[in-house]
Structures are given as structure tokens and as C-alpha cells.
C-alpha positions as CSV (number, residue, x, y, z in Angstrom):
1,X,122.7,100.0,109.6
2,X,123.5,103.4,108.0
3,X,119.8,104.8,106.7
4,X,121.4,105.3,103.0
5,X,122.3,101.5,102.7
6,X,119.0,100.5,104.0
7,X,117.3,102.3,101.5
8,X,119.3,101.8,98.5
9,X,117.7,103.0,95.5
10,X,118.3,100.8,92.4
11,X,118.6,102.4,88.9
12,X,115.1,102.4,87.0
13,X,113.6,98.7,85.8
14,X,114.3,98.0,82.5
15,X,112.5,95.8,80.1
16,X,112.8,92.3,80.7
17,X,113.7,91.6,77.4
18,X,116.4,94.5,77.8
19,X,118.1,93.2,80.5
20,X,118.9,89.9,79.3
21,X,119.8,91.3,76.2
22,X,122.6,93.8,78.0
23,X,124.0,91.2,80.9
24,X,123.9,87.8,78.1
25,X,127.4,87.2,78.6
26,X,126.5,85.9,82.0
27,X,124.2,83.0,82.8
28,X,121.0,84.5,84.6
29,X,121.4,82.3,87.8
30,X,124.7,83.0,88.3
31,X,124.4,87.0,88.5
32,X,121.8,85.8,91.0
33,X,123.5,83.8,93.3
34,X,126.3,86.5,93.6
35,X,123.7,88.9,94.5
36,X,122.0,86.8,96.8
37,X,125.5,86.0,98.2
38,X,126.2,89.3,98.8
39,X,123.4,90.4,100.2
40,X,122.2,92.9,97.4
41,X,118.5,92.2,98.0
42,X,115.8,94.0,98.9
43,X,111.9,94.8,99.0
44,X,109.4,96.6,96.5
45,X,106.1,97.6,98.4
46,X,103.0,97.7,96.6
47,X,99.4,98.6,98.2
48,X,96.7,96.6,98.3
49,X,93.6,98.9,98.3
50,X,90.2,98.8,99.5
51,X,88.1,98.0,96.2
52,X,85.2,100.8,98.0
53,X,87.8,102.9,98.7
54,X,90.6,102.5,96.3
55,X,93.1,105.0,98.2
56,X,93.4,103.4,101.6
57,X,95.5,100.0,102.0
58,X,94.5,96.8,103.5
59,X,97.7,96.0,103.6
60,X,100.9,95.7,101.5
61,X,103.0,93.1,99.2
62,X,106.5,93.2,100.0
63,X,108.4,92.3,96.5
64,X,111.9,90.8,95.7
65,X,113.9,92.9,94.5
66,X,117.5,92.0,93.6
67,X,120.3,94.0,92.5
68,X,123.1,93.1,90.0
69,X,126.5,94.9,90.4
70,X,125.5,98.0,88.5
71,X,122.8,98.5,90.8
72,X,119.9,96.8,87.8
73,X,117.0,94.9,89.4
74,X,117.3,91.4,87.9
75,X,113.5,91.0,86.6
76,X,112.0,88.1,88.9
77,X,110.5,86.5,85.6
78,X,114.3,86.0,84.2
79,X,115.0,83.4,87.4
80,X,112.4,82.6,89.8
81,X,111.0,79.8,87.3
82,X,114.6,78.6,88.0
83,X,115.4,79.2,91.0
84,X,112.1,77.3,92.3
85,X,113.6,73.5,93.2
86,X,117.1,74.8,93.5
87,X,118.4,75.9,97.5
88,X,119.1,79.2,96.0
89,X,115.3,79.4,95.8
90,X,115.4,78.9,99.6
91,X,117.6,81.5,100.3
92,X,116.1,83.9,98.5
93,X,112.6,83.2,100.5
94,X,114.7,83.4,103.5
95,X,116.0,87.4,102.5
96,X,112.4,87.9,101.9
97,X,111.1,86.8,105.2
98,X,113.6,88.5,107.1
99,X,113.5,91.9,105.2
100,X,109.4,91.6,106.1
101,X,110.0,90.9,109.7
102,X,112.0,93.8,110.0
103,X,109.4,96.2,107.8
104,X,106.8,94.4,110.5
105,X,108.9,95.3,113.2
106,X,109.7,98.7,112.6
107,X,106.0,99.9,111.6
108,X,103.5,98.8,114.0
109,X,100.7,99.5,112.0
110,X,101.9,97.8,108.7
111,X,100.0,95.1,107.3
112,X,102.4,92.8,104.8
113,X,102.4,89.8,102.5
114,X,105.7,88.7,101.6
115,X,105.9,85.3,99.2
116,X,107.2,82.0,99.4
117,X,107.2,78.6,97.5
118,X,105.7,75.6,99.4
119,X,109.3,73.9,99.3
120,X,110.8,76.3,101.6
121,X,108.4,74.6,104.3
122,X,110.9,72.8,106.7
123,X,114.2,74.9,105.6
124,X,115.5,75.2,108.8
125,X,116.8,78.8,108.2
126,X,113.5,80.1,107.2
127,X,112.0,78.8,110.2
128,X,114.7,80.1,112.5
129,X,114.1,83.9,110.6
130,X,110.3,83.3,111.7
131,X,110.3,82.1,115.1
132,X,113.1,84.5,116.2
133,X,110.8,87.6,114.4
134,X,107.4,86.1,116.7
135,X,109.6,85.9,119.3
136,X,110.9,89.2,119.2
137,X,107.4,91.1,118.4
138,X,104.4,89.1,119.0
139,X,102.4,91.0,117.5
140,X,103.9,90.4,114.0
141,X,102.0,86.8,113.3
142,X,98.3,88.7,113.0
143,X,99.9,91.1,110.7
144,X,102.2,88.6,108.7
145,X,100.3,87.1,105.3
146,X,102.1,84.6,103.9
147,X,101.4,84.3,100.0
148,X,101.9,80.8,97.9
149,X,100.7,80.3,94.4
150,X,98.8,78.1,93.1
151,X,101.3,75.9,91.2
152,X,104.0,75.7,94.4
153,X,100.6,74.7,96.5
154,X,100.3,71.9,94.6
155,X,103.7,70.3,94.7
156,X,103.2,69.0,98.4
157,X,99.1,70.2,99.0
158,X,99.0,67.8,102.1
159,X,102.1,69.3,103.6
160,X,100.7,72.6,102.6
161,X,97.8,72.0,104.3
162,X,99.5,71.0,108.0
163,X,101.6,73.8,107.6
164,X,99.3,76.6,107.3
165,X,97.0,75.3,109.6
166,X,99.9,75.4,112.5
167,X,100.8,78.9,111.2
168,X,96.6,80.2,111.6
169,X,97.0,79.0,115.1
170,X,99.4,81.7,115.9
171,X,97.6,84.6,113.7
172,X,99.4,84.5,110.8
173,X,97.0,84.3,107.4
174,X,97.8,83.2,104.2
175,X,96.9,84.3,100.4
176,X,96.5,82.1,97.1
177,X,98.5,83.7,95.0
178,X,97.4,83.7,91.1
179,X,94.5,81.9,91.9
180,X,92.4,80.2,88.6
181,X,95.6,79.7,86.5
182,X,95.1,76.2,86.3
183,X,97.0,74.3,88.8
184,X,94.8,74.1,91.9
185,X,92.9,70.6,92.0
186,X,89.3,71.8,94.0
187,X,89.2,68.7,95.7
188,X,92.4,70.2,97.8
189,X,90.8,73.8,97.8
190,X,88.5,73.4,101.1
191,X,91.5,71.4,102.6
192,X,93.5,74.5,102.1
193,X,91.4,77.1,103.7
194,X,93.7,80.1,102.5
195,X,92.2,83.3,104.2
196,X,92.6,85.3,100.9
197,X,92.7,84.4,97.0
198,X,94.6,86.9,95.1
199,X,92.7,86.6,91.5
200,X,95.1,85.8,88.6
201,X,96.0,88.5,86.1
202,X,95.1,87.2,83.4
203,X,91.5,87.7,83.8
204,X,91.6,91.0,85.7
205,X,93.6,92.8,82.3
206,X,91.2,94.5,80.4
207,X,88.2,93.2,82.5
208,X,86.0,96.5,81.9
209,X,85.7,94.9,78.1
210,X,86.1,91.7,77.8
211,X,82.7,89.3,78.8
212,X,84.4,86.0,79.0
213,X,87.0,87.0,81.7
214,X,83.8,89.0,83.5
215,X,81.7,85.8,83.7
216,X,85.3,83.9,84.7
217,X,86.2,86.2,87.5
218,X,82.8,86.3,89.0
219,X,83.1,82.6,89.3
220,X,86.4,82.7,90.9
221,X,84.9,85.3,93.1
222,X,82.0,82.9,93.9
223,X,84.0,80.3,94.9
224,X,85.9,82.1,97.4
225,X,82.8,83.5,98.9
226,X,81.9,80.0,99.6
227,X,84.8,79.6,101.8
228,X,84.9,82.7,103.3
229,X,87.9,83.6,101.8
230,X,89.0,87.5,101.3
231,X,89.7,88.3,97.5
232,X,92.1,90.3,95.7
233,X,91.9,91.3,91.7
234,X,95.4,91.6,90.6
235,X,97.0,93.3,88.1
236,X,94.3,96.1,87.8
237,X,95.7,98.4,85.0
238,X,93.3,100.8,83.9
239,X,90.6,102.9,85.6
240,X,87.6,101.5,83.0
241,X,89.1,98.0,85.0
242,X,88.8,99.7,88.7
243,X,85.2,101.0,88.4
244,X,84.5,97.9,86.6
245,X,85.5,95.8,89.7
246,X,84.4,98.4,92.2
247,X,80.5,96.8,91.1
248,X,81.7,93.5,92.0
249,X,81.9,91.5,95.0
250,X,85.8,91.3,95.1
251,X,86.9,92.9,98.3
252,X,90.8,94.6,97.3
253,X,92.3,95.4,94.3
254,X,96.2,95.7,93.5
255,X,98.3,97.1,90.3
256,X,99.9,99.4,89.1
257,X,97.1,101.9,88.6
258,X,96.4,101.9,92.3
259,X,100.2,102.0,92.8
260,X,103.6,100.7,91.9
261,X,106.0,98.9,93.9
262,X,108.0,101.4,96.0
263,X,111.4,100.6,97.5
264,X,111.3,103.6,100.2
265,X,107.6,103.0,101.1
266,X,105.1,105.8,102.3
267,X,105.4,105.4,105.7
268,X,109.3,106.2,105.8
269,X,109.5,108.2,102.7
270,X,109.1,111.5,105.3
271,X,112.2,109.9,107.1
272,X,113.8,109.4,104.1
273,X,113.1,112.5,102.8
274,X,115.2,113.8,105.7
275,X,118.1,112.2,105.5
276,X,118.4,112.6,101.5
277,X,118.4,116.5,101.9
């Protein structure tokens, strides 16, 4: 693949609120699909940092990004919610697996999340994108995380629970995703025993401030401790938030202080660099 169409640069984000003012004439899911069809997808990388040392990675989030005809990025807000039960939903966690394995493949030192919903478990094309990547490098699976929220956990926790437990048999860890919004019954939490909880937003905003969420978090925190799993405070905004959590026990932090979603990430951006002049 020519280096400028894999590292095609979509115009800047807009608003949310923007977009779906400018593209109404169009249903959301069906400028989507098209894209999806034709392959205009790709993926946003954004650090995960060390909360002691907030400019080296543990490892990296690999983002959906996907691109209308006029080169937008479609704001994941505007159609995952519905997108979740449909096959298109499937599809599009199949473009994110693969476009993972290959980042895996090609950096041997990357580290990478990449996110899926618990009902692409058992889509036989997903499965076919992972076992040929673990084929093809085995060294992939112990650097793979594979992140699920909370709410798509609990659709199906006992399949869930099978399936990551046959995935941690070949090295490959999995993340909690917006964990304490709500949806996770505890009495499925030790059953689940996700290697890393990725703190919800919501309390992490504005943390340095606010007592309620500090006292909330450090609960969350707690619990995770209990289980040995690794934590992650998302959505850390502010530096009053990141030396706020760097007194904590939470071991990573991630947002867009600490760094943005990047579609040529650092370790090709010399490379791209290159080829763009």
C-alpha cells in the first residue's frame, strides 16, 4: 500500500453538534456503512502514560476513526450507540482489529488497546483477523489489550468471562473500559478478572476540585487493587487533575492533556515526515 494512502490525514474534527448539523440530509448510519464499505477507516493513537512519569507510554489506545466522503471524521458518539446490536457494529470491530494487528506487526515494541463490544465474540471474521495476526507474529498476543466497557460486559458476562479467560492463556490482556459508570453487577467483577480498569471520565474531570468524585475514584481505585488489576484515570484534562492523581494510587493516566489522538503516530511520524517532503 502506497505510504500516502496509509496515512491519510483527515480534515480537522469538528464539533459533534457541527457535524450533524452540516451532513443532516443523510441518516447518520447510512454515511457510515458507505464508509465502512469502502474501506475509509482508520486509527487515532492516543498514549497511555505512566502516572510517576507522565511522558513515557505504557502503552497506546488505537481509536476508530471513520471518514465521510469529504474526508470529516464521523464523531464515534453520532453512531456507535447504534451501531452496537447491528452487524455493521461487527464490521467495524473487525477494521479495528485488523488495522491493530498490523500497527502490532509493524512496531515491535508497540504496546496497543484497540476496543470491541462483547457481541463481536464468536463473529467468525473477527476471529479469522485474530488468529491469522497470532499466527503471523506470535509475539503480538502479550502486547495486544483488548478493551470492553462496562455496559457491552454485561450483555453476555458469562460468555465474557470464558472468552477472556481463553484469550489470557495465550498473553493477550484485557481492559474495563469506563469502569464505575453503573453497569457492572460486582458479583460478576471477580469472575471477570480484567487485567486493567480504565476509570470512567466522569469522575476523573475536574478531580483536583471536586471531593465527592476524589472519595469516588479512590474507591474505584480500591477495588481494583483488590484484584490485582492495573488502573487507568481517563479523560485527564487539566494539569491541577494530573498532579492531583500523580498522589494517588492509580497506576496510568490518559487524555488529552497528556496527549491527543494522533493518526500518524510518533513512532512513524520521522517516516512520515520523509515521505511528505
Amino acid at each position: 500500500m502506497p505510504f500516502a494512502q496509509k496515512f491519510r490525514i483527515p480534515k480537522r474534527p469538528q464539533n459533534p453538534l457541527d457535524y450533524v448539523v452540516n451532513k443532516r440530509d443523510e441518516p447518520i448510519i447510512e454515511t457510515v456503512s458507505r464508509a465502512v464499505q469502502n474501506k475509509n477507516v482508520l486509527l487515532a493513537y492516543q498514549p497511555v502514560m505512566h502516572t510517576d512519569s507522565p511522558k513515557k507510554a505504557a502503552f497506546y489506545e488505537g481509536l476508530i476513526r471513520i471518514l465521510d466522503e469529504t474526508q470529516d471524521v464521523v464523531p464515534a458518539k453520532e453512531f456507535i450507540p447504534f451501531v452496537e446490536t447491528l452487524e455493521l457494529g461487527r464490521i467495524i470491530d473487525c477494521h479495528a482489529l485488523e488495522l491493530g494487528m498490523m500497527a502490532l506487526s509493524s512496531e515491535p515494541t508497540l504496546r496497543l488497546s484497540i476496543n470491541m463490544s462483547a457481541r463481536s465474540i464468536g463473529y467468525p471474521k473477527w476471529n479469522e483477523i485474530l488468529n491469522e495476526g497470532l499466527d503471523r507474529d506470535p509475539t503480538i498476543a502479550e502486547r495486544l489489550i483488548l478493551e470492553i466497557t462496562e455496559a457491552s460486559a454485561m450483555v453476555m458476562p458469562e460468555i465474557v468471562c470464558v472468552f477472556m479467560n481463553d484469550l489470557q492463556r495465550k498473553g493477550i490482556s484485557f481492559a474495563l473500559d469506563d469502569f464505575g459508570a453503573g453497569y457492572t453487577a460486582f458479583r460478576f467483577f471477580k469472575e471477570f478478572q480484567f487485567d486493567i480498569v480504565k476509570i470512567d471520565g466522569q469522575f476523573i474531570r475536574g478531580i483536583s476540585d471536586n471531593p465527592d468524585n476524589q472519595v469516588l475514584t479512590a474507591a474505584l481505585t480500591s477495588i481494583a487493587r483488590q484484584f490485582n488489576m492495573f488502573t487507568v484515570a481517563e479523560h485527564v484534562e487539566s494539569v491541577e487533575d494530573m498532579e492531583f492523581l500523580q498522589k494517588t494510587d492509580i497506576d496510568c493516566l490518559q487524555g488529552y492533556y497528556l496527549g491527543k489522538p494522533q493518526i500518524v503516530p510518533e513512532w512513524t511520524a520521522d517516516l512520515y515526515q520523509a515521505h511528505a517532503v
